[in-house]
PyMOL CGO cylinders between C-alpha atoms (Angstrom):
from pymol import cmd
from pymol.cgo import CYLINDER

trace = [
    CYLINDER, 0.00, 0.00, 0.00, 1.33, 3.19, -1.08, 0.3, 1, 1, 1, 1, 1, 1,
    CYLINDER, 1.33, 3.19, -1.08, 2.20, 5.51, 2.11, 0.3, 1, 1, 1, 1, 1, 1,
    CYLINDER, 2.20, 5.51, 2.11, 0.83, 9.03, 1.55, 0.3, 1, 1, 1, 1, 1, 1,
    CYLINDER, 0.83, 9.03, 1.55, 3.45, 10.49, 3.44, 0.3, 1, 1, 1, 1, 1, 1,
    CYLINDER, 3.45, 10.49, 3.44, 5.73, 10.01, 0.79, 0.3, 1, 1, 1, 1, 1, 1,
    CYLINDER, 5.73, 10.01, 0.79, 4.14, 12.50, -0.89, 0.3, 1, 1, 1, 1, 1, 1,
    CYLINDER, 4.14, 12.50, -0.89, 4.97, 15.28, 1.61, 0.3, 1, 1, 1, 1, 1, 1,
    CYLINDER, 4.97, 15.28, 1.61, 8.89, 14.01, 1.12, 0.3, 1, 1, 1, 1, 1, 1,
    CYLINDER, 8.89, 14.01, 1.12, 8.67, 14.50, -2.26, 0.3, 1, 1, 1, 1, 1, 1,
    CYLINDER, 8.67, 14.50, -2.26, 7.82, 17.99, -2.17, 0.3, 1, 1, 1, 1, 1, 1,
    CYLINDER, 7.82, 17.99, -2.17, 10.22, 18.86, 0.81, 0.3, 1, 1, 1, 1, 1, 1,
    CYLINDER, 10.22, 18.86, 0.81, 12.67, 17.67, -1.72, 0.3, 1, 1, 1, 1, 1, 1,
    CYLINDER, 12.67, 17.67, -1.72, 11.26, 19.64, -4.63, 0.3, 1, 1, 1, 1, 1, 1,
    CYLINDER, 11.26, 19.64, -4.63, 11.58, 23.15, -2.47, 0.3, 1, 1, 1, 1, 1, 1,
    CYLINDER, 11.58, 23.15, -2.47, 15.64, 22.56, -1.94, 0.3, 1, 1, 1, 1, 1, 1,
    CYLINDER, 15.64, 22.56, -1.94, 16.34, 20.39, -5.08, 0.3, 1, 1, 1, 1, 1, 1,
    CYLINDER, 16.34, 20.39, -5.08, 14.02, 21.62, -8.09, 0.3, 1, 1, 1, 1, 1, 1,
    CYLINDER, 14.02, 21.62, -8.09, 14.87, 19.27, -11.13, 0.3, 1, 1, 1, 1, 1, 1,
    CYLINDER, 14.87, 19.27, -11.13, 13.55, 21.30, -13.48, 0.3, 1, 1, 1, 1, 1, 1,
    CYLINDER, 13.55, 21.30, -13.48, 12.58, 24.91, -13.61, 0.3, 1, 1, 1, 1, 1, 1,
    CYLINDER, 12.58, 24.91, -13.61, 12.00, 26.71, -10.14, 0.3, 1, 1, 1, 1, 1, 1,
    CYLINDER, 12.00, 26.71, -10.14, 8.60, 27.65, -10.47, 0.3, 1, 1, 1, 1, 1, 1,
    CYLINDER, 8.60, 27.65, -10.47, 7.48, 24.23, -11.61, 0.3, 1, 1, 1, 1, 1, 1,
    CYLINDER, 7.48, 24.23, -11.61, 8.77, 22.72, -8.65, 0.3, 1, 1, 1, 1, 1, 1,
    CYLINDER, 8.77, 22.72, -8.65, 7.17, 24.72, -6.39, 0.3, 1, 1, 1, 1, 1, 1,
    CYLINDER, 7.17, 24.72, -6.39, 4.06, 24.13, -8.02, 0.3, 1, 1, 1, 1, 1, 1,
    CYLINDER, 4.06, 24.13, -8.02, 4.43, 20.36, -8.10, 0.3, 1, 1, 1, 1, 1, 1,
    CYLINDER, 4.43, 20.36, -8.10, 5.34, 20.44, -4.24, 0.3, 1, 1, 1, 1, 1, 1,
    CYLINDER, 5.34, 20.44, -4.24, 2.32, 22.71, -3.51, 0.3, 1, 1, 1, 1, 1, 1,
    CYLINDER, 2.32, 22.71, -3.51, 0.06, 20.34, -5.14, 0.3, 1, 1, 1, 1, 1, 1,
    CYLINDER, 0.06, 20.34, -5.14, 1.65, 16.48, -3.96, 0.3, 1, 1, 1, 1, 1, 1,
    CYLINDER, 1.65, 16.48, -3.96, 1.82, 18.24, 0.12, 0.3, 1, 1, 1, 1, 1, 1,
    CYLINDER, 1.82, 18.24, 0.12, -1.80, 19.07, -0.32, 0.3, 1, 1, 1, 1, 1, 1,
    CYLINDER, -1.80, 19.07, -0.32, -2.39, 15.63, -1.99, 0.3, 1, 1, 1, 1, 1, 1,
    CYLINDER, -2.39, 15.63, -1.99, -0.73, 13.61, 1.25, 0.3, 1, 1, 1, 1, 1, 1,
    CYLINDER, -0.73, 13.61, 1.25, -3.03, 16.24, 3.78, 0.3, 1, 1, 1, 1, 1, 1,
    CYLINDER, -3.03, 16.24, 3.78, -5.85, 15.05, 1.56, 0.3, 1, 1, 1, 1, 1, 1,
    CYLINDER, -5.85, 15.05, 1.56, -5.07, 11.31, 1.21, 0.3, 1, 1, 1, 1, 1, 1,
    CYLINDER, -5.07, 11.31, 1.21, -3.66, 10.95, 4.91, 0.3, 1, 1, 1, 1, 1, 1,
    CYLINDER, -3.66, 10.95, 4.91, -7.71, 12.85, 6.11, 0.3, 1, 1, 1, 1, 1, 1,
    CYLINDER, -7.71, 12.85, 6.11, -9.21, 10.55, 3.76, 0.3, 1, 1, 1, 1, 1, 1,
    CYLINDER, -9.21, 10.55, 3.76, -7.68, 7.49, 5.66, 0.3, 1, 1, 1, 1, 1, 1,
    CYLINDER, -7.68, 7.49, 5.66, -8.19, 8.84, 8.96, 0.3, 1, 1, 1, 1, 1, 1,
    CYLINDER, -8.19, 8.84, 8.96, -11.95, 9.13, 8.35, 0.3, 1, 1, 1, 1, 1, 1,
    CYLINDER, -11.95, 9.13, 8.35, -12.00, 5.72, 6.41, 0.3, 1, 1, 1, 1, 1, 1,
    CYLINDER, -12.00, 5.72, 6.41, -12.66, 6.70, 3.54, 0.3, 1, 1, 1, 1, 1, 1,
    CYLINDER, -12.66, 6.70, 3.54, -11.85, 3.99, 0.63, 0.3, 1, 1, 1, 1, 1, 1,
    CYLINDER, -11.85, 3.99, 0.63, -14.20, 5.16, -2.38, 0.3, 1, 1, 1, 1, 1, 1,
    CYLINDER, -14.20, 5.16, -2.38, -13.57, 8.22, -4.32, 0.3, 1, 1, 1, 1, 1, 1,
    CYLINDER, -13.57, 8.22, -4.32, -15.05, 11.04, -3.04, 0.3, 1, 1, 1, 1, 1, 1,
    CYLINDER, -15.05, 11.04, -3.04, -14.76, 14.77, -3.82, 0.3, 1, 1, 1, 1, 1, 1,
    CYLINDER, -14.76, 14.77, -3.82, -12.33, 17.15, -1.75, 0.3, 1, 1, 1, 1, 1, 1,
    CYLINDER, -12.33, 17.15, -1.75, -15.41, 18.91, -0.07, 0.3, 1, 1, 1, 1, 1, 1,
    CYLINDER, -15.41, 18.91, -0.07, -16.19, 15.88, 1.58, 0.3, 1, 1, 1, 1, 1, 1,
    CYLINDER, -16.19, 15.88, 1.58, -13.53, 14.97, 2.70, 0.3, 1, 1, 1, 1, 1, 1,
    CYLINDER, -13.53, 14.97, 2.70, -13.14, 18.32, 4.36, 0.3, 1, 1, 1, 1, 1, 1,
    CYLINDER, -13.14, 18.32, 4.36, -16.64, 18.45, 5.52, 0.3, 1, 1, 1, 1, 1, 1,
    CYLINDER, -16.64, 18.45, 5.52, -16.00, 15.35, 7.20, 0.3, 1, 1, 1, 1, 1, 1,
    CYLINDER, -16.00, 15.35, 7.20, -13.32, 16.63, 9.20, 0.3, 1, 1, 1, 1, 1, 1,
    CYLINDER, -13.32, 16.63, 9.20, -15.58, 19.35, 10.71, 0.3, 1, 1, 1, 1, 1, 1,
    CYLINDER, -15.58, 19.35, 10.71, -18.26, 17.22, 11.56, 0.3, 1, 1, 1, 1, 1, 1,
    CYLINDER, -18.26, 17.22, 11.56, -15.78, 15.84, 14.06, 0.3, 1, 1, 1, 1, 1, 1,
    CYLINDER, -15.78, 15.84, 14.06, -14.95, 18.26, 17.07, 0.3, 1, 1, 1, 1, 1, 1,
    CYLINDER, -14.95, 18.26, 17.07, -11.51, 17.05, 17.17, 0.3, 1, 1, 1, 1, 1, 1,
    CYLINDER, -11.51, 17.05, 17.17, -10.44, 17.79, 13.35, 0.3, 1, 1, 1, 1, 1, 1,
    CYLINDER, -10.44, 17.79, 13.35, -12.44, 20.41, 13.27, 0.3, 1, 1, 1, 1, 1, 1,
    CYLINDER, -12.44, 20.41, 13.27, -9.63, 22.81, 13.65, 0.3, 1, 1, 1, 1, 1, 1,
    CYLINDER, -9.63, 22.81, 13.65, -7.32, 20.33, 11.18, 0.3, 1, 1, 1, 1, 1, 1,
    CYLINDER, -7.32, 20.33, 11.18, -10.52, 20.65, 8.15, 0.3, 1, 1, 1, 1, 1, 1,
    CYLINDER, -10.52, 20.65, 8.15, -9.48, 24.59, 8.46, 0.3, 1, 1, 1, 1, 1, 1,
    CYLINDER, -9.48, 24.59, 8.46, -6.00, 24.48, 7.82, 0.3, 1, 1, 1, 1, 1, 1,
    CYLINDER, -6.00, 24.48, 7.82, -7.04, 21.34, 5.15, 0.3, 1, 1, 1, 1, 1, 1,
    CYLINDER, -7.04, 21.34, 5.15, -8.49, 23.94, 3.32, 0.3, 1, 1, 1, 1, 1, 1,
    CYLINDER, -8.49, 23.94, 3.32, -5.73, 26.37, 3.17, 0.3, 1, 1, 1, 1, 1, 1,
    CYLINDER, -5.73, 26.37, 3.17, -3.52, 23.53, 1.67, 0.3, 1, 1, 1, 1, 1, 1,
    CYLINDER, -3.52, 23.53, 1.67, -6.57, 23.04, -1.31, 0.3, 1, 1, 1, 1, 1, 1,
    CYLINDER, -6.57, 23.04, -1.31, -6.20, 27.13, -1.77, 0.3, 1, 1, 1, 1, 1, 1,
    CYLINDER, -6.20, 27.13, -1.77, -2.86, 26.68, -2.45, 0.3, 1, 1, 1, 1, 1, 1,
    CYLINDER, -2.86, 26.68, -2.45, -3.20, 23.61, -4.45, 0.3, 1, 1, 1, 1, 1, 1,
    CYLINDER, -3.20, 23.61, -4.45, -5.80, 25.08, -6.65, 0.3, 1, 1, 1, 1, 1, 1,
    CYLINDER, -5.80, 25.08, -6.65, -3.57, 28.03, -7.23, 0.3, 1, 1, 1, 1, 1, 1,
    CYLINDER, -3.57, 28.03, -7.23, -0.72, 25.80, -7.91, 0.3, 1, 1, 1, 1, 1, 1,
    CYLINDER, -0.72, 25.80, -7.91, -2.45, 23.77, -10.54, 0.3, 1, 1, 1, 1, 1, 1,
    CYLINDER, -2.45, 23.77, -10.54, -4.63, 25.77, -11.79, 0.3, 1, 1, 1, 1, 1, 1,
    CYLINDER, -4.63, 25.77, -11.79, -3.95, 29.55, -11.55, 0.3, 1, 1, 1, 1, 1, 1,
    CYLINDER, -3.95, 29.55, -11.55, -0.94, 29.95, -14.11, 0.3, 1, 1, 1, 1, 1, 1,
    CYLINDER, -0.94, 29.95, -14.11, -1.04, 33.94, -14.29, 0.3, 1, 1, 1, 1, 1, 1,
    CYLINDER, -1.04, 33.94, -14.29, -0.34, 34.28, -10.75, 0.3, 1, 1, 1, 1, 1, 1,
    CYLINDER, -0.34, 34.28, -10.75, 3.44, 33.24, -9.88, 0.3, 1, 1, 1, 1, 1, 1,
    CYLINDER, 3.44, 33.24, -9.88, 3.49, 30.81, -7.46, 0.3, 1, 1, 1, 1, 1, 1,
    CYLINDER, 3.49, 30.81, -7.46, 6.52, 31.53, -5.38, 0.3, 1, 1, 1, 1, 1, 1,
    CYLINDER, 6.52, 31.53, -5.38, 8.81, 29.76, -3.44, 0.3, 1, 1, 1, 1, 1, 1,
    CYLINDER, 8.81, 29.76, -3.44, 7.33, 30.84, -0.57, 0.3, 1, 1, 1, 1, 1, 1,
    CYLINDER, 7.33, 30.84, -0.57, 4.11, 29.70, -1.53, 0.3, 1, 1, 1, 1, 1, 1,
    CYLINDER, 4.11, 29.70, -1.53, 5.29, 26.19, -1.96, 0.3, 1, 1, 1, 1, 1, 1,
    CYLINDER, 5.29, 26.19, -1.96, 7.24, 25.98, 1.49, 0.3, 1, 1, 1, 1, 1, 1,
    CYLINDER, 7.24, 25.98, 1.49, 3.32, 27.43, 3.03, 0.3, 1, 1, 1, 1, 1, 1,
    CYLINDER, 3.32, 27.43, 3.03, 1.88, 24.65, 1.52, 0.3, 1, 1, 1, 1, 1, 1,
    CYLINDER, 1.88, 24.65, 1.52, 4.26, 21.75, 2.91, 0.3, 1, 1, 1, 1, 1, 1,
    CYLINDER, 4.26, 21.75, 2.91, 4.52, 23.39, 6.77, 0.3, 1, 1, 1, 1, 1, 1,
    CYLINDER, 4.52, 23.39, 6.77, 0.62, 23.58, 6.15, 0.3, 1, 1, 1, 1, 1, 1,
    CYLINDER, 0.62, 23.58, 6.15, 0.32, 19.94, 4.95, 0.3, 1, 1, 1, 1, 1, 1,
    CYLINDER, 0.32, 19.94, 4.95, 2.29, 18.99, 7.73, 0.3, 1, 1, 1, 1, 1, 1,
    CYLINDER, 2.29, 18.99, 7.73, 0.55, 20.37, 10.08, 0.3, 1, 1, 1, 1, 1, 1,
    CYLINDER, 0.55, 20.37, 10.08, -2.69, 18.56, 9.02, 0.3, 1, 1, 1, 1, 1, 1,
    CYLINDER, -2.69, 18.56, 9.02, -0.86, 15.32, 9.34, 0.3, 1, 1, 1, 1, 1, 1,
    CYLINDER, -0.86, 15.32, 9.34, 0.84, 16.18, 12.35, 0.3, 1, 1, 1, 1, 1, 1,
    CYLINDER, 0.84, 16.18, 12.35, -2.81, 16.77, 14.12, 0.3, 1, 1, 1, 1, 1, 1,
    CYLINDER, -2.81, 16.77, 14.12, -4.92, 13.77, 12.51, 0.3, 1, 1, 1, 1, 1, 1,
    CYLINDER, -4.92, 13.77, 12.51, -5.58, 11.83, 15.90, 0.3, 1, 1, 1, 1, 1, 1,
    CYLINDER, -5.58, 11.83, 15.90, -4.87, 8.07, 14.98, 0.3, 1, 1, 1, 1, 1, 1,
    CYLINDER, -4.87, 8.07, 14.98, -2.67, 8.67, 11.91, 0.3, 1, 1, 1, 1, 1, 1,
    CYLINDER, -2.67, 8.67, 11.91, 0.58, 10.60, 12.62, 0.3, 1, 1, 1, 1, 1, 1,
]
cmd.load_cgo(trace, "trace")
């Protein structure tokens, strides 16, 4: 089974060792530390079936203890949507090491799977 954490190593790697041009690294580590937040709340709520990023984060705040945790869960999908999707808007360096510390932090406070 492929460990969603991974993910989050990857793009701590892309911020200090971009293979490729800058700003495509830090969108591609934006976007695979929001998909580990996503992927690592998806298994903590037991989720197997494909189901849409909304619910996943609804599902956190129907739970007082991730309620907090669905909040910052979102902040990573802002910056994944801008990463992915919003190409006139540089996405800077900066923007890429937010989204990691953020996606970290989501794993970090998932009860049962840090």
């Amino acid at each position: 089974m492929f460990d969603w954490t991974d993910y989050l190593k990857f793009a701590r790697n892309l911020l200090t060792s971009p293979p490729g041009p800058p700003e495509a690294a830090w969108r591609a580590a934006g976007s695979r530390a929001y998909y580990a937040a996503l992927h690592k709340s998806r298994e903590f709520l037991g989720i197997r079936e494909q189901t849409s990023h909304a619910e996943v984060i609804n599902g956190l705040k129907q739970r007082p203890e991730t309620e907090t945790t669905a909040r910052v869960l979102e902040r990573v999908r802002g910056k994944h949507l801008h990463a992915d999707y919003n190409s006139g808007r540089p996405f800077a360096q900066f923007d890429a090491e937010t989204a990691v510390e953020l996606a970290t932090e989501v794993i970090h406070r998932l009860p049962s799977v840090s």
